[in-house]
C-alpha positions as a Markdown table, in Angstrom:
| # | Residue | x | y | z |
|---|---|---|---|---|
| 1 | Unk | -178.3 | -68.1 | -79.6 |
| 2 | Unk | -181.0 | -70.2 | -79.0 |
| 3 | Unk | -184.7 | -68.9 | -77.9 |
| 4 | Unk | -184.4 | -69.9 | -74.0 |
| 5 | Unk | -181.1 | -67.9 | -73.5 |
| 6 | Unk | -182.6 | -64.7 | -75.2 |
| 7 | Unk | -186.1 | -65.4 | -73.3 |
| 8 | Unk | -183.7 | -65.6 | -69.7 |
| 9 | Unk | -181.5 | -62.4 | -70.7 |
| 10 | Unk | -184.8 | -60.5 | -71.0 |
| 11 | Unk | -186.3 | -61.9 | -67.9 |
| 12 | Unk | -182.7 | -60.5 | -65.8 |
| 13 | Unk | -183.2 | -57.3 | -67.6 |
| 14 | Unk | -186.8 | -57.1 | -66.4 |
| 15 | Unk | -185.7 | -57.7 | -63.1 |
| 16 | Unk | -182.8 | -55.6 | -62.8 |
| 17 | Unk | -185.0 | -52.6 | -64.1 |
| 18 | Unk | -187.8 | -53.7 | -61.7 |
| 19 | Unk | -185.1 | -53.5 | -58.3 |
| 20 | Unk | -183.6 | -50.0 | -59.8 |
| 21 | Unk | -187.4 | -48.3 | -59.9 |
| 22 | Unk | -187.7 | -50.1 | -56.4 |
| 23 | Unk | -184.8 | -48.7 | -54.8 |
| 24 | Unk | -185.2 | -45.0 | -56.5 |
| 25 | Unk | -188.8 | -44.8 | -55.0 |
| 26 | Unk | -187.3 | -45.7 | -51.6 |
| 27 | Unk | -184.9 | -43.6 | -51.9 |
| 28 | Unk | -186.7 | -41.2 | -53.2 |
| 29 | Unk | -189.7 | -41.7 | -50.2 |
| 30 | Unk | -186.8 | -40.9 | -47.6 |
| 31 | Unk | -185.4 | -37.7 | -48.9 |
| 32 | Unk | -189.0 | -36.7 | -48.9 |
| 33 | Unk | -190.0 | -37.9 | -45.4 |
| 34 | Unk | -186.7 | -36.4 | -44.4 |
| 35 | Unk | -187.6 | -32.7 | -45.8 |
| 36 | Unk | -191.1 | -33.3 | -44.1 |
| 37 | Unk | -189.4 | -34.1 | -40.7 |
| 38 | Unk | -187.3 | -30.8 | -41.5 |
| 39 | Unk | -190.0 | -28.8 | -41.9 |
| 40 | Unk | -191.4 | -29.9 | -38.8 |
| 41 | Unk | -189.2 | -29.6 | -36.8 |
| 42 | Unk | -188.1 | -26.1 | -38.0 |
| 43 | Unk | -188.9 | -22.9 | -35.6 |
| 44 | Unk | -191.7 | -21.2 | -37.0 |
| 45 | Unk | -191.0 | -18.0 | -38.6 |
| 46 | Unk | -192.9 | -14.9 | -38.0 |
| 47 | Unk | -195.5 | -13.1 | -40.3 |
| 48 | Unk | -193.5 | -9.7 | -40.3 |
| 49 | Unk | -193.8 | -6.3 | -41.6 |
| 50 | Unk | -191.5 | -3.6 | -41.4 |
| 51 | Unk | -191.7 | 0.1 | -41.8 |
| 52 | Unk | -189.5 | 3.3 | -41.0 |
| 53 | Unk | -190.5 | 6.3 | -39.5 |
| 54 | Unk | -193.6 | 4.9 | -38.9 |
| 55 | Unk | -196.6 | 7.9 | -37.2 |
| 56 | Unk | -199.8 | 6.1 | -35.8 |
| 57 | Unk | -202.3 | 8.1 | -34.5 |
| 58 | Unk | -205.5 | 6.6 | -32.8 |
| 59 | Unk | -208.6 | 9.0 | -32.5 |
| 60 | Unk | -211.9 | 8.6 | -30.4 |
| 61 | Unk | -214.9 | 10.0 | -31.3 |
| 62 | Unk | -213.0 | 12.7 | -33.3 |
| 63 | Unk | -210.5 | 13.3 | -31.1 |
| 64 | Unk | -206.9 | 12.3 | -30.8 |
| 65 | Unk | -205.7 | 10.4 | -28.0 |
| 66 | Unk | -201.8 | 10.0 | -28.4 |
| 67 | Unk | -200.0 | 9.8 | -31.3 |
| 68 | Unk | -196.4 | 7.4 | -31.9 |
| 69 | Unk | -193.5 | 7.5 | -33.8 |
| 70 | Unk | -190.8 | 5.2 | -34.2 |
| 71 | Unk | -187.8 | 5.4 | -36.3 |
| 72 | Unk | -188.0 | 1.2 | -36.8 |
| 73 | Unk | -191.8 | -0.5 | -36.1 |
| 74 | Unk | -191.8 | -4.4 | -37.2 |
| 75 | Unk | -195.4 | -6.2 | -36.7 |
| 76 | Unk | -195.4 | -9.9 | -36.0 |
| 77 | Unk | -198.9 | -10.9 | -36.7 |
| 78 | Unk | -199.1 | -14.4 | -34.5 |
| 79 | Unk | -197.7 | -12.5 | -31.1 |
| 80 | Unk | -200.3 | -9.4 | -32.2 |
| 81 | Unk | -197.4 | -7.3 | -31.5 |
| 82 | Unk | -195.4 | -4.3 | -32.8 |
| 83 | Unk | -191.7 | -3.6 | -31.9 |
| 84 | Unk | -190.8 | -0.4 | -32.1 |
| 85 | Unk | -187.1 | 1.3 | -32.0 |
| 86 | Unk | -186.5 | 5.1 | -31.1 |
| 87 | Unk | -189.7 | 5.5 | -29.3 |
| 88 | Unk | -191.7 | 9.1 | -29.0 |
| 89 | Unk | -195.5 | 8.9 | -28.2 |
| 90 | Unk | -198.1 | 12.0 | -27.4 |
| 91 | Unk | -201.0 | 11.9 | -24.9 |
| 92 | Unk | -203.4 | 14.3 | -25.4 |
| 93 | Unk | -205.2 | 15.6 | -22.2 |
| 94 | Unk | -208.8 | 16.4 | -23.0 |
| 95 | Unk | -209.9 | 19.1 | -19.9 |
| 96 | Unk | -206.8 | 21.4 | -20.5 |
| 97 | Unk | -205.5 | 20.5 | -24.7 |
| 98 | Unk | -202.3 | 20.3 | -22.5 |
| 99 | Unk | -200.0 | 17.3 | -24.0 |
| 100 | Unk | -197.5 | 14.7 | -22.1 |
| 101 | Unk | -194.8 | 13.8 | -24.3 |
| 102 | Unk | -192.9 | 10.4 | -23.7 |
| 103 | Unk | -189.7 | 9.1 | -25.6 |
| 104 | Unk | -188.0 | 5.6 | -25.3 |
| 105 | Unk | -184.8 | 3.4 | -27.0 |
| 106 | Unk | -187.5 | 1.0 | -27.7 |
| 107 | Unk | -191.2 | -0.1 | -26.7 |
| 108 | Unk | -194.3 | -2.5 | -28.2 |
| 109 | Unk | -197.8 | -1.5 | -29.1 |
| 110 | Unk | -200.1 | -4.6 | -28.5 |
| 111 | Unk | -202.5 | -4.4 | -31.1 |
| 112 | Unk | -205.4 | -6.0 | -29.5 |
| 113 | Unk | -205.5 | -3.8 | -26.5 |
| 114 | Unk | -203.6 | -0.7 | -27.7 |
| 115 | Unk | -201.4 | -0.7 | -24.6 |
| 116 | Unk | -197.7 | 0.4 | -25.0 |
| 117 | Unk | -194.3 | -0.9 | -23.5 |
| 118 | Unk | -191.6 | 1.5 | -23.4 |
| 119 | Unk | -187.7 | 0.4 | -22.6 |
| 120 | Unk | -184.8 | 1.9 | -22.0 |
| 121 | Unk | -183.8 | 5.6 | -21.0 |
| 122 | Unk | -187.7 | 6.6 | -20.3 |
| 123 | Unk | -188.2 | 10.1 | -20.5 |
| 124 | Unk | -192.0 | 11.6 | -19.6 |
| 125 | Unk | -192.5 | 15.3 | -19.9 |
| 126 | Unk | -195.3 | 16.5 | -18.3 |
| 127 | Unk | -197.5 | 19.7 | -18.0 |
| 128 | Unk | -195.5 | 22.3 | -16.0 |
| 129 | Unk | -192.1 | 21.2 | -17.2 |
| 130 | Unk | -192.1 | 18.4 | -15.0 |
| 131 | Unk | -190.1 | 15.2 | -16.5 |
| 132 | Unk | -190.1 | 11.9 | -15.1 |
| 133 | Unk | -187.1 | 9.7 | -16.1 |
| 134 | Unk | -186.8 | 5.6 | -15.3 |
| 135 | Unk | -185.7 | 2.6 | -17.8 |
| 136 | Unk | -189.7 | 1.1 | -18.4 |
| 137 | Unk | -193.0 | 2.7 | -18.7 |
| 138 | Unk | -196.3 | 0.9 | -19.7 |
| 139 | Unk | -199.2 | 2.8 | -21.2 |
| 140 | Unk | -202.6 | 1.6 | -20.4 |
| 141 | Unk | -205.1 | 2.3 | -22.8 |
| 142 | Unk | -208.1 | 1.4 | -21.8 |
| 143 | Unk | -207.5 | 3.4 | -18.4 |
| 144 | Unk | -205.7 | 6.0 | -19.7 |
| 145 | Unk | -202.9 | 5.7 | -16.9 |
| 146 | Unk | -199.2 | 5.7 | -16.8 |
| 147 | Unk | -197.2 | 3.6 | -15.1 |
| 148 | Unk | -193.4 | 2.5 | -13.9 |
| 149 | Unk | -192.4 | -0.2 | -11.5 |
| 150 | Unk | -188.7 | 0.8 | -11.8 |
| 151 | Unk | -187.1 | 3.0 | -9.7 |
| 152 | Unk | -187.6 | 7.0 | -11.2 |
| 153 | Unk | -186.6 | 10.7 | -10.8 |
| 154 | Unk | -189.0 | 13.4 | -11.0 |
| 155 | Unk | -187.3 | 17.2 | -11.6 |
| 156 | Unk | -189.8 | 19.9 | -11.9 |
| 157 | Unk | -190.0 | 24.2 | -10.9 |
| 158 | Unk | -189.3 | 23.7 | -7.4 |
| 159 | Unk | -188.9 | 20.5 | -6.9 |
| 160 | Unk | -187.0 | 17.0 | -6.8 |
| 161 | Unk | -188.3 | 13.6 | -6.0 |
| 162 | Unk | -187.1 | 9.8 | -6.4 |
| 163 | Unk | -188.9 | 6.8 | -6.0 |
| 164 | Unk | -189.3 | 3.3 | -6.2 |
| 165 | Unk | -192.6 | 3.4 | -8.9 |
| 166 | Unk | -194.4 | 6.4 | -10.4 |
| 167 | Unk | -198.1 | 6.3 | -12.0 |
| 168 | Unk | -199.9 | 9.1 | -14.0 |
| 169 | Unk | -203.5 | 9.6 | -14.4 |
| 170 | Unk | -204.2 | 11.4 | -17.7 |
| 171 | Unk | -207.9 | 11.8 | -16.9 |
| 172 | Unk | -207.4 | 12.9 | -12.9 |
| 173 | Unk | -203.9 | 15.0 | -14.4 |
| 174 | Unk | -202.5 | 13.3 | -11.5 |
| 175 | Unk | -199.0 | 12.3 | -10.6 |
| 176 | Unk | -198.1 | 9.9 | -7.9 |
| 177 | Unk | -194.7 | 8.5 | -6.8 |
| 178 | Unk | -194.2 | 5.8 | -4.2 |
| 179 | Unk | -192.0 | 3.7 | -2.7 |
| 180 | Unk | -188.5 | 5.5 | -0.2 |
| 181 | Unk | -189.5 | 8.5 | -1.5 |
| 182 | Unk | -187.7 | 11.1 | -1.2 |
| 183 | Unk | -187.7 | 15.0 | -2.0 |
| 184 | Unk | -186.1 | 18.3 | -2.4 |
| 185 | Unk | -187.4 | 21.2 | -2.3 |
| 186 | Unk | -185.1 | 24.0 | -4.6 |
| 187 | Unk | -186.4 | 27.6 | -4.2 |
| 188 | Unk | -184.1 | 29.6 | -7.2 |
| 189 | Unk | -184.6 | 33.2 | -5.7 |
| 190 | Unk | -183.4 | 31.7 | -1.6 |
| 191 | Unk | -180.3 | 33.8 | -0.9 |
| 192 | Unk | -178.3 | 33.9 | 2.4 |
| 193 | Unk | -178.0 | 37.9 | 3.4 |
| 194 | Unk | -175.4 | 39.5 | 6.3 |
| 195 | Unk | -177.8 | 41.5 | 8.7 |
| 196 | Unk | -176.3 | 45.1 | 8.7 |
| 197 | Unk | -174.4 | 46.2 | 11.5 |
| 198 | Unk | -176.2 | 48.2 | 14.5 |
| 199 | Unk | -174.0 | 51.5 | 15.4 |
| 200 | Unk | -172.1 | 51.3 | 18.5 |
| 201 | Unk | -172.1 | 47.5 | 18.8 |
| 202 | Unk | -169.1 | 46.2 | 17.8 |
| 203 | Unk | -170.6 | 42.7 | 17.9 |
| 204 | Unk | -173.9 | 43.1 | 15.6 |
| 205 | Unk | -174.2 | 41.2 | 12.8 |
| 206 | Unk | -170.8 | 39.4 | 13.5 |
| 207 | Unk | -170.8 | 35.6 | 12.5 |
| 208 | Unk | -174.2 | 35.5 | 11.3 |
| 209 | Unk | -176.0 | 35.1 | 8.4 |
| 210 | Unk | -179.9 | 36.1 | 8.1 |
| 211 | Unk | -182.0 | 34.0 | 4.9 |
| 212 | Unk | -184.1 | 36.0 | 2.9 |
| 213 | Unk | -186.7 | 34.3 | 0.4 |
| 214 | Unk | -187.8 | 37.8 | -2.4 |
């Protein structure tokens, strides 16, 4: 074989090698834009943690201001927010060391401003055995003030009420309900009491029925 056929074997060689590298980097430049355009274009996911049976409490000056409990809390750091399942919270009251209890299917604590959402058979005990029940609550913490926009019932010693909103003041102890309101009033010891019958009238006391409050 003579020199010039060995010298142009070589010379394809080089140039089929050259094309393969050529090709492999192009290839090898798309897969990579195309896991770039991938990563994009993908939803962001959520810095999370989560705990079980999770107890906060946040104190003031020494003293404790409410304390929550969830059975389920997950934190998602870029929303500053912390769901919470199963949902029981404390608020202490200062003036009387009386506490108002609340419970919820679910809520969220906002971390920034330590307000609370609560969602989903909203149950509020309050001092006196009065309990407030609705589907959302929202704790205010900076004002200390309780709140529901959706329609509640308020049973108490006494007493019935329904509304369209409800509010508590935990400074003032002071309940408000507005909105159609209506009431009941329930007096346990009312009784309804025959008048006894005066001698020699036949018609005394006949028919009618006397009410006696003890």
């Amino acid at each position: 074989m003579s020199l010039k056929v060995k010298l142009a074997q070589y010379f394809i060689i080089l140039v089929v090698a050259g094309l393969s590298l050529v090709l492999a980097a192009g290839v090898w430049r798309g897969k990579s834009r195309s896991v770039q355009q991938e990563a994009q274009n993908a939803p962001p996911v959520d810095a999370e943690m989560k705990l079980h049976d999770m107890e906060l409490t946040e104190m003031q000056d020494g003293k404790r201001f409410w304390t929550l409990c969830a059975s389920e809390a997950k934190y998602f750091q870029d929303q500053q927010k912390t769901h919470l399942l199963a949902v029981r919270m404390t608020l202490y009251l200062d003036k009387t060391d009386e506490q108002v209890h609340l419970q919820s299917d679910e809520g969220v604590l906002h971390a920034g401003s330590k307000d609370i959402d609560l969602k989903g058979n909203v149950r509020v005990t309050l001092p006196r055995e009065y309990v407030v029940t609705t589907q959302t609550a929202h704790y205010t913490h900076g004002a200390r003030f309780v709140e529901s926009d959706d329609p509640i019932h308020m049973s108490g010693p006494g007493l019935e009420l329904d509304g369209k909103k409800w509010n508590y003041k935990i400074a003032d102890h002071l309940a408000s309900v507005d909105g159609n309101v209506t009431a009941s009033l329930i007096l346990n010891d009312l009784q309804l009491e025959r008048p006894p019958r005066e001698a020699g009238n036949p018609e005394s006391g006949e028919g009618r029925n006397g009410v006696k409050s003890n």
